[in-house]
PDB file of N, CA, C and O in Angstrom:
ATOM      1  N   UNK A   1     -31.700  30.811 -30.866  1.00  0.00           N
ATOM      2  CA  UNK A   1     -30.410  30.435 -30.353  1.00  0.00           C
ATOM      3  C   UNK A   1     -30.473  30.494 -28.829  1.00  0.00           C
ATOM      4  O   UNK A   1     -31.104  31.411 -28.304  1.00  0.00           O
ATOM      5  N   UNK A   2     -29.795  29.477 -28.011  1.00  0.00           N
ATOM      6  CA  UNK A   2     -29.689  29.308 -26.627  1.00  0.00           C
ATOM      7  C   UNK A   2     -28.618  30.016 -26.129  1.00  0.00           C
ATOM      8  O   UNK A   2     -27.599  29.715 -26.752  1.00  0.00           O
ATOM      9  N   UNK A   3     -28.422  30.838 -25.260  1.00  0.00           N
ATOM     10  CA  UNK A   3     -27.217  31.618 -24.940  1.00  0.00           C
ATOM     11  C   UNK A   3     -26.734  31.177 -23.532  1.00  0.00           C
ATOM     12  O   UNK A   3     -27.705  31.283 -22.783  1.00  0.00           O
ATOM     13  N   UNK A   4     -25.736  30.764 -22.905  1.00  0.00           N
ATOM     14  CA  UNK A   4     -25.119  30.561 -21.649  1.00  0.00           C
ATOM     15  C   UNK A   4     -23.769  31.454 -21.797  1.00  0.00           C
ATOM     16  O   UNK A   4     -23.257  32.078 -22.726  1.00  0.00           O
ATOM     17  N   UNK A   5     -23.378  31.174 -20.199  1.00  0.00           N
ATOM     18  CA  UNK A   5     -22.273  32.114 -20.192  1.00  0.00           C
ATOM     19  C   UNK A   5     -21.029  31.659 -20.579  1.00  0.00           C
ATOM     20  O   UNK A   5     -20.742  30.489 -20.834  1.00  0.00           O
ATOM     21  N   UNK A   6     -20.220  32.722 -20.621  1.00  0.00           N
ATOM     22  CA  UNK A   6     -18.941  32.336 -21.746  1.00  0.00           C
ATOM     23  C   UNK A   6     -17.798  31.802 -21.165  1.00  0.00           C
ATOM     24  O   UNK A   6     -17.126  32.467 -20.376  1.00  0.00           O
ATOM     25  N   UNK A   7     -17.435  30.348 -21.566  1.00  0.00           N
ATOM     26  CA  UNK A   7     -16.364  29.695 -20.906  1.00  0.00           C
ATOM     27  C   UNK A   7     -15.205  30.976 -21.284  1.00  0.00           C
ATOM     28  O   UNK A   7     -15.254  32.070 -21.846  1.00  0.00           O
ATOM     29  N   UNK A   8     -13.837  29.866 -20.405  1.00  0.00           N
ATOM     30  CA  UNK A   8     -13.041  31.019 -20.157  1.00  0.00           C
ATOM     31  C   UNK A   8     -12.192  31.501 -21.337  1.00  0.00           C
ATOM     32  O   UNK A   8     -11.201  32.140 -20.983  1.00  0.00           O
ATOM     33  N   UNK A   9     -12.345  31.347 -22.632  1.00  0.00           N
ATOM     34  CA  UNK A   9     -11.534  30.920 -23.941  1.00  0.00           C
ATOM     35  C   UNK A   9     -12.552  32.855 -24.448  1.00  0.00           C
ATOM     36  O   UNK A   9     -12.108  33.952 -24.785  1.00  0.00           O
ATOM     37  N   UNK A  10     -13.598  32.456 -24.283  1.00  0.00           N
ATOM     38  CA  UNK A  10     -14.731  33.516 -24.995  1.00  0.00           C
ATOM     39  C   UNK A  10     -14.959  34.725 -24.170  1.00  0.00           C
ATOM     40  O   UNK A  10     -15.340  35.662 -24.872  1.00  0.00           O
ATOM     41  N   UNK A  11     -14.838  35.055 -22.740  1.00  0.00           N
ATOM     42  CA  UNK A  11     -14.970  35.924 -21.681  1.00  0.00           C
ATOM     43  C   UNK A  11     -14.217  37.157 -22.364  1.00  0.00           C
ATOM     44  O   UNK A  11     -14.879  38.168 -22.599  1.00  0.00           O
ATOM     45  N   UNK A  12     -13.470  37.134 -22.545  1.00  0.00           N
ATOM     46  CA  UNK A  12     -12.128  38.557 -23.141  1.00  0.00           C
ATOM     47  C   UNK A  12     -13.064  38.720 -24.404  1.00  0.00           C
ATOM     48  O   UNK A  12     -12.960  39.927 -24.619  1.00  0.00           O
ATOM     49  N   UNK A  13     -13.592  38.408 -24.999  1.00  0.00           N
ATOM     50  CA  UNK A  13     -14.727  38.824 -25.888  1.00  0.00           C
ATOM     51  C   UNK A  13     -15.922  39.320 -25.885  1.00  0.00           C
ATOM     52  O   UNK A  13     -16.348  40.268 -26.544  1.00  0.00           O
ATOM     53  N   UNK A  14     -16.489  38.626 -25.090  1.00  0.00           N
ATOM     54  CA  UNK A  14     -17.915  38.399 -25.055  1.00  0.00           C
ATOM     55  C   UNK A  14     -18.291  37.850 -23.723  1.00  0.00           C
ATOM     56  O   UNK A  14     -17.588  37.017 -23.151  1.00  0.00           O
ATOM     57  N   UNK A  15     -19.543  38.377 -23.169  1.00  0.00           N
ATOM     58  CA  UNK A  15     -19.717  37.434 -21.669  1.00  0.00           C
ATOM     59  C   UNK A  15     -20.492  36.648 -22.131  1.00  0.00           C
ATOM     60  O   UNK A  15     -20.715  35.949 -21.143  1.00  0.00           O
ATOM     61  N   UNK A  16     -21.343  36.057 -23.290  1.00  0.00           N
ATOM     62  CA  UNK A  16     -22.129  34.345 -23.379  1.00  0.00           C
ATOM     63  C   UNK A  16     -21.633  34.161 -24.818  1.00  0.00           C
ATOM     64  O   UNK A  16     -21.083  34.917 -25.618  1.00  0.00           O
ATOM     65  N   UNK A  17     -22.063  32.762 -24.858  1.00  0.00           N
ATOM     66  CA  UNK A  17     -22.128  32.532 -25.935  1.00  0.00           C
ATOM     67  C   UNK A  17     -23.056  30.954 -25.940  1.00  0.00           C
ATOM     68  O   UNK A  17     -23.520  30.337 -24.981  1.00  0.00           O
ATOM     69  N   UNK A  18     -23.097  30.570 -27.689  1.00  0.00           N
ATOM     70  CA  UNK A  18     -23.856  29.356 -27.524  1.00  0.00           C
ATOM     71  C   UNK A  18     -24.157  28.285 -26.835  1.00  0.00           C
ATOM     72  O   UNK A  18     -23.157  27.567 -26.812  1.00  0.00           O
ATOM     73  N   UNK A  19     -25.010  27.822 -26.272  1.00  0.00           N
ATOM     74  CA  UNK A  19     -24.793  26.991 -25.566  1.00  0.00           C
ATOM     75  C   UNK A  19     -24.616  25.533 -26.834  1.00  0.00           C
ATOM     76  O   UNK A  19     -25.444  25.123 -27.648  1.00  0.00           O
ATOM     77  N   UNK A  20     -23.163  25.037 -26.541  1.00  0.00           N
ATOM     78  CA  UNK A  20     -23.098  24.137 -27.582  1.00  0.00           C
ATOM     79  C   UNK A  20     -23.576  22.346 -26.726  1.00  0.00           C
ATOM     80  O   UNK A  20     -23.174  22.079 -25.594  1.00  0.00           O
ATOM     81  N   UNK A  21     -24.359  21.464 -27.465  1.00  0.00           N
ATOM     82  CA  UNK A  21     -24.778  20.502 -26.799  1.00  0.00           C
ATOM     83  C   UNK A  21     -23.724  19.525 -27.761  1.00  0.00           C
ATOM     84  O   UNK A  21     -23.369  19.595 -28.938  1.00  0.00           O
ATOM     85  N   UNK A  22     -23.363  18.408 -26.425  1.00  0.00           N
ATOM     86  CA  UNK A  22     -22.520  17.513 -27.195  1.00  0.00           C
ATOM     87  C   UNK A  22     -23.603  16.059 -27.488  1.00  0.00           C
ATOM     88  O   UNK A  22     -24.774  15.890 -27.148  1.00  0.00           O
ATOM     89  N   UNK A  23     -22.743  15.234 -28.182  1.00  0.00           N
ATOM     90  CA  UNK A  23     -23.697  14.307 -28.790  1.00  0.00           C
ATOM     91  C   UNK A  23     -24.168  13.120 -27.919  1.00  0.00           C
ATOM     92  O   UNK A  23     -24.933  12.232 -28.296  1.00  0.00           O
ATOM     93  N   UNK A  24     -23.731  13.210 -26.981  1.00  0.00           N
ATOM     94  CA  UNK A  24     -24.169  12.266 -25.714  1.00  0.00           C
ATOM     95  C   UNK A  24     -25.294  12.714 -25.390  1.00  0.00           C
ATOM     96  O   UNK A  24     -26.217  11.932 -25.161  1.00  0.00           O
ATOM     97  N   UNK A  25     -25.427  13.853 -25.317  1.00  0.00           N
ATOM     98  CA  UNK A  25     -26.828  14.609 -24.447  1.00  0.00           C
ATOM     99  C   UNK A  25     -28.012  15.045 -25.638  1.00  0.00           C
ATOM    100  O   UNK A  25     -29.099  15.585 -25.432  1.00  0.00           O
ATOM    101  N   UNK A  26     -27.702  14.825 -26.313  1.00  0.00           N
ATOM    102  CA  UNK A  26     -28.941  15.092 -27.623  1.00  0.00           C
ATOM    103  C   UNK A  26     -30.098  14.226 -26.692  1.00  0.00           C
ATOM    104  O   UNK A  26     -31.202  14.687 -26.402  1.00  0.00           O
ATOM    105  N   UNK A  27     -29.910  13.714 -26.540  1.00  0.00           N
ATOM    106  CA  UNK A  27     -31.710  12.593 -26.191  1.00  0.00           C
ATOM    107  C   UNK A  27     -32.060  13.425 -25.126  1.00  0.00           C
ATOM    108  O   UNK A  27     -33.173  13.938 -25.235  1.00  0.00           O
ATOM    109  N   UNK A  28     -31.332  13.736 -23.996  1.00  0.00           N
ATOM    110  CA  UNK A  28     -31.888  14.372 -22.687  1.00  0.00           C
ATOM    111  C   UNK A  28     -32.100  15.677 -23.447  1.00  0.00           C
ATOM    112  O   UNK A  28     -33.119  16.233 -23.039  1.00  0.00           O
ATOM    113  N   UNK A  29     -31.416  16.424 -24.516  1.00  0.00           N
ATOM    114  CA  UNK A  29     -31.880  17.744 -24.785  1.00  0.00           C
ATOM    115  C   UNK A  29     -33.280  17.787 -25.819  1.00  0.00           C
ATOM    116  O   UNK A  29     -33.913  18.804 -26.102  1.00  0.00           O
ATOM    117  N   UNK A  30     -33.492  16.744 -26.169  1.00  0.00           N
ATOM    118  CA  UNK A  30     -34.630  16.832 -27.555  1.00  0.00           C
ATOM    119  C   UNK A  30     -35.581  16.184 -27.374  1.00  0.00           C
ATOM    120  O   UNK A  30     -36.640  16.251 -27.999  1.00  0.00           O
ATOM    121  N   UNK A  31     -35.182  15.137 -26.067  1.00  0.00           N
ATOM    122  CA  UNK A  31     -37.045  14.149 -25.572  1.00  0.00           C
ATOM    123  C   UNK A  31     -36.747  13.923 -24.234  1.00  0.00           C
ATOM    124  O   UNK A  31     -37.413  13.040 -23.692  1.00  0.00           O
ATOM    125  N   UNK A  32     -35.381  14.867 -23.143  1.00  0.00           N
ATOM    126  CA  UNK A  32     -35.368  14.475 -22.343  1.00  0.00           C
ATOM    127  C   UNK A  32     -36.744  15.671 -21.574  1.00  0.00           C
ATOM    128  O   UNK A  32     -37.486  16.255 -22.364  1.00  0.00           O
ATOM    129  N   UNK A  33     -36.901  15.875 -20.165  1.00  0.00           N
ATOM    130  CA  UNK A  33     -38.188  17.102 -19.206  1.00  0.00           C
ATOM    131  C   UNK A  33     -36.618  17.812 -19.430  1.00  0.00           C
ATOM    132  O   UNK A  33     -35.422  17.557 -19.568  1.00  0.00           O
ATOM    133  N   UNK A  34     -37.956  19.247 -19.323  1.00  0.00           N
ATOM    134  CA  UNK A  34     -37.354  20.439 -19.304  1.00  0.00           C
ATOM    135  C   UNK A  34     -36.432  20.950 -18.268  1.00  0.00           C
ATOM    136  O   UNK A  34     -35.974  22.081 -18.437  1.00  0.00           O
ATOM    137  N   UNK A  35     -35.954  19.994 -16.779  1.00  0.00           N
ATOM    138  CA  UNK A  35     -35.415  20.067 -16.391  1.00  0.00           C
ATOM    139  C   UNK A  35     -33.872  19.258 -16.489  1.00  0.00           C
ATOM    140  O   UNK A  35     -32.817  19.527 -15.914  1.00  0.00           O
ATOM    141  N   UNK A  36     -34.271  17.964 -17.634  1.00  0.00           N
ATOM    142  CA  UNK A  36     -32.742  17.917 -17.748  1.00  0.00           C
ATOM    143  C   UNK A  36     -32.122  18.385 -19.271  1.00  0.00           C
ATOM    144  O   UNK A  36     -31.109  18.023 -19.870  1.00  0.00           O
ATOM    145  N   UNK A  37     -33.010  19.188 -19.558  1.00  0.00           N
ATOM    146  CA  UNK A  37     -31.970  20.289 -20.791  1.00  0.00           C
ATOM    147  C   UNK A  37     -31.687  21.150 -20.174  1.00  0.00           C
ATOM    148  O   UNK A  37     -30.705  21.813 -20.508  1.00  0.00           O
ATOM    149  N   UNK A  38     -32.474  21.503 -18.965  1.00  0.00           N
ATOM    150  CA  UNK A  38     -31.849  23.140 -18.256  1.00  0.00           C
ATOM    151  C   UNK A  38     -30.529  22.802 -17.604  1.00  0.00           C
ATOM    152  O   UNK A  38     -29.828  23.753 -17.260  1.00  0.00           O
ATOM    153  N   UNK A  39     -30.144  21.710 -17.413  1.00  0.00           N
ATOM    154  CA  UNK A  39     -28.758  21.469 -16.850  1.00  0.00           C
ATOM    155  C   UNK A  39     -27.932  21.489 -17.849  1.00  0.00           C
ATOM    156  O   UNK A  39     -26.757  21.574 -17.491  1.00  0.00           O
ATOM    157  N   UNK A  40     -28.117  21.439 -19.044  1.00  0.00           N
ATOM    158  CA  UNK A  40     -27.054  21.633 -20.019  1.00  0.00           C
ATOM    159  C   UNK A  40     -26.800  22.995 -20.715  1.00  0.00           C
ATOM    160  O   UNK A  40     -26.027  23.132 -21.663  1.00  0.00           O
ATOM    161  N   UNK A  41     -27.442  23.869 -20.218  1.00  0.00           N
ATOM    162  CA  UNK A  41     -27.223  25.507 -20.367  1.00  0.00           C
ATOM    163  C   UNK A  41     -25.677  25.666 -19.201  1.00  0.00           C
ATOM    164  O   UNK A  41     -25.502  26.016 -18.034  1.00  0.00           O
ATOM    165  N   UNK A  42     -24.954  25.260 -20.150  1.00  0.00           N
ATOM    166  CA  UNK A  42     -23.260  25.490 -19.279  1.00  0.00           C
ATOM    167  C   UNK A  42     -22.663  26.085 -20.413  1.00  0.00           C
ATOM    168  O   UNK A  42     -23.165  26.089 -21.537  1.00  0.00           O
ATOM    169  N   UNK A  43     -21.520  26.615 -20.077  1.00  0.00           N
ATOM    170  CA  UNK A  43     -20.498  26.945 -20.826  1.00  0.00           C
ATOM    171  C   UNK A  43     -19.397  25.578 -21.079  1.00  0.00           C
ATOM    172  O   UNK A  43     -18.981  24.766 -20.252  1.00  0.00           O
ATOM    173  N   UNK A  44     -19.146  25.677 -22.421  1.00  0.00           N
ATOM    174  CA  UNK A  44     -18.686  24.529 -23.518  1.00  0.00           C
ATOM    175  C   UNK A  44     -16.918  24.410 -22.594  1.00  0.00           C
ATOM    176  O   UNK A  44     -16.009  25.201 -22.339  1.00  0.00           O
ATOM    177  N   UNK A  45     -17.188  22.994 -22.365  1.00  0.00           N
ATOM    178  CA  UNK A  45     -15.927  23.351 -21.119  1.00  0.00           C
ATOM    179  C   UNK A  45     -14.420  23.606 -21.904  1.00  0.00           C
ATOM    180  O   UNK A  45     -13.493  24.117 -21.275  1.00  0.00           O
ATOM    181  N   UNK A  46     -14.256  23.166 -23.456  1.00  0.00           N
ATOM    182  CA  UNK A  46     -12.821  23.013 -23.956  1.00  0.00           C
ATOM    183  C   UNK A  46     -13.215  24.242 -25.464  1.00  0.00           C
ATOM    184  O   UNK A  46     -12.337  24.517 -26.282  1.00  0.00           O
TER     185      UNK A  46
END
């Protein structure tokens, strides 16, 4: 499991949580360089 830090919904809980990938970015996360999946280690903005 990938862990980033915890948007502001999850913080009063927990300081990370999953990093959830949306379905636009699957290609840059699964055959994109290892530098453009590291940009998607964010916190899940909604």
């Amino acid at each position: 499991m990938v862990m980033t830090e915890a948007c502001i919904h999850i913080a009063d809980v927990h300081d990370r949580m999953p990093v959830i990938v949306r379905r636009d970015d699957w290609v840059d996360w699964l055959e994109g360089p290892p530098d453009a999946a590291g940009l998607l280690y964010r916190p899940y903005p909604s």
